[in-house]
C-alpha positions as CSV (number, residue, x, y, z in Angstrom):
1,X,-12.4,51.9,-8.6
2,X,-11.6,48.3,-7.9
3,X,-13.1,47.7,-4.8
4,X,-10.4,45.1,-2.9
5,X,-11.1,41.8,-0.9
6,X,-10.3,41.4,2.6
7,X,-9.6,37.8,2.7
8,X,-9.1,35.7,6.0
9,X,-9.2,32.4,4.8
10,X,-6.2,31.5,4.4
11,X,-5.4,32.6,7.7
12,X,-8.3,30.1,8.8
13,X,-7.3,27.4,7.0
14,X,-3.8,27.2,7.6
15,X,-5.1,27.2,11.6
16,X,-6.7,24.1,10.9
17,X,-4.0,22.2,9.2
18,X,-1.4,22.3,12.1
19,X,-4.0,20.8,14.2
20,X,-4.8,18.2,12.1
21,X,-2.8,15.1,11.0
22,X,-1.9,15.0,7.7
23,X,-4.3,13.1,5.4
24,X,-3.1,10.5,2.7
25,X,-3.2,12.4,-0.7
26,X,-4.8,9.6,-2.7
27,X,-7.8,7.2,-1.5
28,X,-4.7,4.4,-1.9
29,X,-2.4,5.1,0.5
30,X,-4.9,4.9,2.6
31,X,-6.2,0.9,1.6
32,X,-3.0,-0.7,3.6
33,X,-4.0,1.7,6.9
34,X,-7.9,1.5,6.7
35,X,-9.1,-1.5,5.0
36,X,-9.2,-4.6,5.8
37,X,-6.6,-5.9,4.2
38,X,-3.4,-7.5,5.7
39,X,-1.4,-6.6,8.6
40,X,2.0,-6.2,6.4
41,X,5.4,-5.7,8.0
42,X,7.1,-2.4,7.2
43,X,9.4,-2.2,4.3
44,X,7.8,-5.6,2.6
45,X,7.9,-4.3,-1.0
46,X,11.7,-3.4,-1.2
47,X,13.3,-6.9,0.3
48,X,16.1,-7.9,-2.0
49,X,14.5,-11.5,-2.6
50,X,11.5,-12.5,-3.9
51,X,11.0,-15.7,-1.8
52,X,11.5,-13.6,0.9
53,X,8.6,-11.2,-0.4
54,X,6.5,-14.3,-0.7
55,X,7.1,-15.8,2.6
56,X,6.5,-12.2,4.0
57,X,3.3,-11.5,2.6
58,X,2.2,-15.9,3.3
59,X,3.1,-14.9,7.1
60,X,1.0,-11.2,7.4
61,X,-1.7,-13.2,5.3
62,X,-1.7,-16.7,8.0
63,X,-1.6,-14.2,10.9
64,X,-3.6,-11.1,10.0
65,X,-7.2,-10.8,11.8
66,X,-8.0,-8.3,9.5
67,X,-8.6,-10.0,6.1
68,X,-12.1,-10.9,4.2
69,X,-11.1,-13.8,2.2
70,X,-8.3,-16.7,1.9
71,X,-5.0,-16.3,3.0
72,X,-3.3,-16.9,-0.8
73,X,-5.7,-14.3,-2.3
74,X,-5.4,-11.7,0.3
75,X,-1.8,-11.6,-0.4
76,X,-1.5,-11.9,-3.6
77,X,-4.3,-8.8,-4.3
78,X,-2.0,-6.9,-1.5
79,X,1.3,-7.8,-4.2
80,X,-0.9,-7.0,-7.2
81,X,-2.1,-4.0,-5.4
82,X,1.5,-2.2,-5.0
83,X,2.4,-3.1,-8.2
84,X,-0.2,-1.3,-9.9
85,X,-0.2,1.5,-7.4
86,X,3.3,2.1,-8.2
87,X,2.7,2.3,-11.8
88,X,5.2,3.3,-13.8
89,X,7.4,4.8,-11.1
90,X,8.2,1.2,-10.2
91,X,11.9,0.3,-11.3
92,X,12.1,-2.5,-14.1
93,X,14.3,-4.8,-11.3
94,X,11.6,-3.9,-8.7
95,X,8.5,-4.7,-11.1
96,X,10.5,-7.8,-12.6
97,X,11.4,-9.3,-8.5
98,X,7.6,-8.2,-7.6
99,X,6.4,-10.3,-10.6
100,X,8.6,-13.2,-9.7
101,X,7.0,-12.7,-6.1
102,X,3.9,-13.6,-7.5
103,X,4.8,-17.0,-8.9
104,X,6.7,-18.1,-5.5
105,X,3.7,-17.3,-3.5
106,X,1.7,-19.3,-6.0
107,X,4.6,-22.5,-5.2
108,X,3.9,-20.9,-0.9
109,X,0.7,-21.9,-1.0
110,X,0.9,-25.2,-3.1
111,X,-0.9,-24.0,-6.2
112,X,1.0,-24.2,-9.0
């Protein structure tokens, strides 16, 4: 005879996660929150213009106290960064404005 398990963890744990706030999922959707990174506005990624993106991400960059190193390469790692997060979940017109992104915040910051 099978001897059965009284089990009370999941009564336990499920206590514990409506008291808590709901971690990220992945160590990178945390980097934007924790790190030191940039001080982005919300909804950067999905303007319809990619000068706009750049002149977004050259103002967070210029104004954010929370960044390590220059303001061209902060921004331009926080670009590179949601690009590759994204992966291949990114829509081609998305990827292709993000990547033009890149080369008018190169022509922002006067280094092209």
């Amino acid at each position: 005879m099978a001897h059965a398990r009284k089990t009370t963890h999941s009564r336990k744990t499920s206590a514990r996660k409506s008291t808590r706030r709901a971690a990220p999922k992945r160590w990178s959707q945390r980097v934007p929150k924790e790190s030191d990174a940039l001080d982005l506005k919300q909804g950067v990624f999905k303007l319809t213009s990619a000068k706009k993106i750049a002149a977004s991400l050259k103002r967070s960059a210029e104004h954010s106290a929370r960044r390590k190193t220059g303001t061209y390469r902060s921004a331009l790692s926080m670009l590179t960064f949601y690009i590759n997060r994204a992966g291949k979940t990114l829509p081609q017109t998305q990827r292709t404005r993000l990547e033009r992104a890149k080369v008018e915040l190169k022509r922002a910051f006067g280094r092209e």
